[in-house]
N, C-alpha and C positions, 0 to 999 in steps of 0.2 A: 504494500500500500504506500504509494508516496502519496505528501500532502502538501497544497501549495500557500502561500500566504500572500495575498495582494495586497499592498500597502497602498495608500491612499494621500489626499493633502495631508505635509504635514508628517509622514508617517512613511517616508521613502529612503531615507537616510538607511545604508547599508550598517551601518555600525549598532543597529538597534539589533541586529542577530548576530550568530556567531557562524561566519560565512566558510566556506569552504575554499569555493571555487567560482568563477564567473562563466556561465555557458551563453553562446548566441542560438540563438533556436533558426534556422530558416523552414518559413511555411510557405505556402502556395498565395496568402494574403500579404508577405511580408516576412519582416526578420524579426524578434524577442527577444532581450538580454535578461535573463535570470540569474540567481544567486542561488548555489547550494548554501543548506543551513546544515550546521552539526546541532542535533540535538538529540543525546543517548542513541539509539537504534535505529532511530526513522530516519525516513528518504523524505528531505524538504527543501523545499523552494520557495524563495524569495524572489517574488516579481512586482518592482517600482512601477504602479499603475501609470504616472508622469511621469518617467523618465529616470534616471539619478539627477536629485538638484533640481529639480518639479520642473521639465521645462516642457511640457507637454499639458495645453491646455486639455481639459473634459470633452470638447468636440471632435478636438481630433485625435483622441488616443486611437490606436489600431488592437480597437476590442477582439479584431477574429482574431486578429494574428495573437496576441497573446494565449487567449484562450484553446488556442490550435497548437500553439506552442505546449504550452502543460498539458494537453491531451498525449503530446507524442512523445515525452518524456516520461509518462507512464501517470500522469496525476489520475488519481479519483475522485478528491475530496480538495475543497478550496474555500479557505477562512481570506475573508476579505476586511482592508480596513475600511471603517467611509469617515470623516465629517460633514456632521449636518447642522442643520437652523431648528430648532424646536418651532413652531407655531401652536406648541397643545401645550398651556401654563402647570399639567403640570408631570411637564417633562422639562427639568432646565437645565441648562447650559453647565455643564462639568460632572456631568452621569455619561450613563451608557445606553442604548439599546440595543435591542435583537427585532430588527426588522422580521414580519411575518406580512407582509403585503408589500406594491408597491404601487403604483400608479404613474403611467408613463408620459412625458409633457416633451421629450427630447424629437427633435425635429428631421437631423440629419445624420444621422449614422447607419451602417452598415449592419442593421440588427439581425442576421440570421444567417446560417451559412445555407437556407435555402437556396437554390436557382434554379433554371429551365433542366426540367425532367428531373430534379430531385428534391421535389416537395413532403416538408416535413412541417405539420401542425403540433408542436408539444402543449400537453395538458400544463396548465400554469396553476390548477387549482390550488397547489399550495405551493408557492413558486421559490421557496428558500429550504433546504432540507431539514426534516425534522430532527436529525440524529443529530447533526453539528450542531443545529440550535439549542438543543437538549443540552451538547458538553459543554456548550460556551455559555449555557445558564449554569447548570452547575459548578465550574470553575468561578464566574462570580460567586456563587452564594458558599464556597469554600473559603473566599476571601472576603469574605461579608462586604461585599462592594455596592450597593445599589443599580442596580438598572431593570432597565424597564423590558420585561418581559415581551411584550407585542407591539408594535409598531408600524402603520402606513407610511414609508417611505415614499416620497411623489419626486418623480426624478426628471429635471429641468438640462434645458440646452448648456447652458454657460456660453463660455465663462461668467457671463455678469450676475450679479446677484439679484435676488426676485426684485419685483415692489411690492405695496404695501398692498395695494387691489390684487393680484396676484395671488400672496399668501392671502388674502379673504376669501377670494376662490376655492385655495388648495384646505383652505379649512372646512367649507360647507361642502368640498366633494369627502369630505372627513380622512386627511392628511394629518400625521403628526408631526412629521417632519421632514427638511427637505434638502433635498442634496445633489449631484450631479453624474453620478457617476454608475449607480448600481444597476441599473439598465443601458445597454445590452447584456451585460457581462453575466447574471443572471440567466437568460433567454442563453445566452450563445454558448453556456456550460451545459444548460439543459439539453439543448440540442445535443450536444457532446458525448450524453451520459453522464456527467460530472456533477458530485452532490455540492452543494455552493450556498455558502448562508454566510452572513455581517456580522463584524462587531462594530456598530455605530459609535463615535464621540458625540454628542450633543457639545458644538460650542458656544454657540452664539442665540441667541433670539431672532428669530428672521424678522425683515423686513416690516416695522408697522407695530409688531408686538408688543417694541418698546420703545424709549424716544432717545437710545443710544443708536448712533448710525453703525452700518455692517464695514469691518474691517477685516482682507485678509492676511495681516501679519496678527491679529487679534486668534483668527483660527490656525494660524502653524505658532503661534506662542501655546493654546491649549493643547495641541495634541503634542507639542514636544513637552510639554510640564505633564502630561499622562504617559509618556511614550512607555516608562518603565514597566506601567501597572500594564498598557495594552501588552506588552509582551507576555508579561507573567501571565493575563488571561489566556493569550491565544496558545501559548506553548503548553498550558496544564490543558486546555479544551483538546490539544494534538492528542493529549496522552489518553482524555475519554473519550476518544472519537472509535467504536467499535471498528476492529481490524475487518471482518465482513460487514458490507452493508442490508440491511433488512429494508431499506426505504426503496422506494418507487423510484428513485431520481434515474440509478442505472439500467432503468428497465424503460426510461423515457420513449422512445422509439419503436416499441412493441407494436403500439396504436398510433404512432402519429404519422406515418407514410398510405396515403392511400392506396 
């Protein structure tokens, strides 16, 4: 079983794991620079969702290529980072969640590795895996950490951040928080067979919420003052992540080719 970790704003820095080796992946969408991680026994990966050094805006990361990359290196399983905006008061800014929905608002990207003559419809009914979500809640509540159990992720274009009408939208379509990034990357694992669920930072308050303006050296100063605690999460969640899988996520494809 290898397992990968997407890091996210804020949360790219190589030095937050204990790395191995640097591999380039080439795929049929592009090329992927991953990180072996050393950690006791397992086979892991570290993939800089931006880049190393964040330079890779949210619209144009090359979603397939990555996710096609950890496919062919053997992943099954993928703990991703994200930062988000809370707009539910009371989810705030310096917790965690565990996305279990999302809703998608992103305009231009390359969301599926469907095309002519290989059409695949994946069930999205429960579109983050249960199993990961399961270790990555109990490795918090091992570290009496708070976070928020269930959460509507509604995932926007970028790079700019919402407005204030916007997030009033994303709250009466019942959004809890918002971010950039989890869609495709979700969809494009599923496709994949790959089981793929978040550990959210809650930084900031989105747009409107409060009468503090949105800064992004505000959200990489929060996720680097948490980076410690997110590793400790994601690395104990590695360790309760069942070696077989029981969930549906690798069985995605059974039903979804006509």
């Amino acid at each position: 079983m290898a397992i990968a970790i997407i890091g996210g704003s804020g949360f790219s820095k190589k030095e937050f794991f204990n790395l191995i080796d640097k591999i380039e992946v080439e795929t049929e969408f592009g090329k992927a620079t991953l990180f072996e991680v050393k950690h006791k026994k397992k086979r892991l990966y570290f993939l800089p969702r931006h880049g190393t050094g964040h330079v890779v805006p949210p619209h144009l990361i090359n979603y397939r290529a990555n996710i096609k990359a950890l496919k062919k290196v053997g992943v099954s399983r993928i703990i991703s980072t994200t930062a988000v905006g809370t707009m539910n008061p009371s989810i705030e800014p310096g917790t965690f969640a565990i996305p279990d929905e999302f809703i998608d608002f992103t305009k231009r990207r390359d969301s599926t590795f469907s095309k002519e003559n290989y059409v695949i419809h994946v069930d999205l009914s429960e579109p983050f895996c249960p199993e990961i979500r399961k270790a990555i809640l109990i490795a918090f509540k091992s570290r009496n950490i708070e976070v928020t159990e269930k959460a509507t992720y509604v995932v926007t274009e970028g790079p700019r951040f919402e407005t204030p009408a916007e997030i009033r939208a994303f709250r009466i379509l019942g959004g809890d928080v918002v971010g950039m990034t989890i869609s495709p990357e979700c969809v494009l694992a599923r496709e994949l067979e790959i089981c793929y669920a978040s550990l959210s930072l809650v930084t900031n308050y989105a747009a409107g919420i409060s009468e503090k303006t949105l800064s992004a050296t505000e959200v990489d100063d929060m996720m680097l003052e948490k980076g410690e605690t997110i590793v400790e999460i994601i690395l104990k969640s590695v360790d309760l992540i069942p070696e077989k899988a029981q969930c549906k996520c690798q069985k995605a494809l059974l039903e979804a080719e006509p």
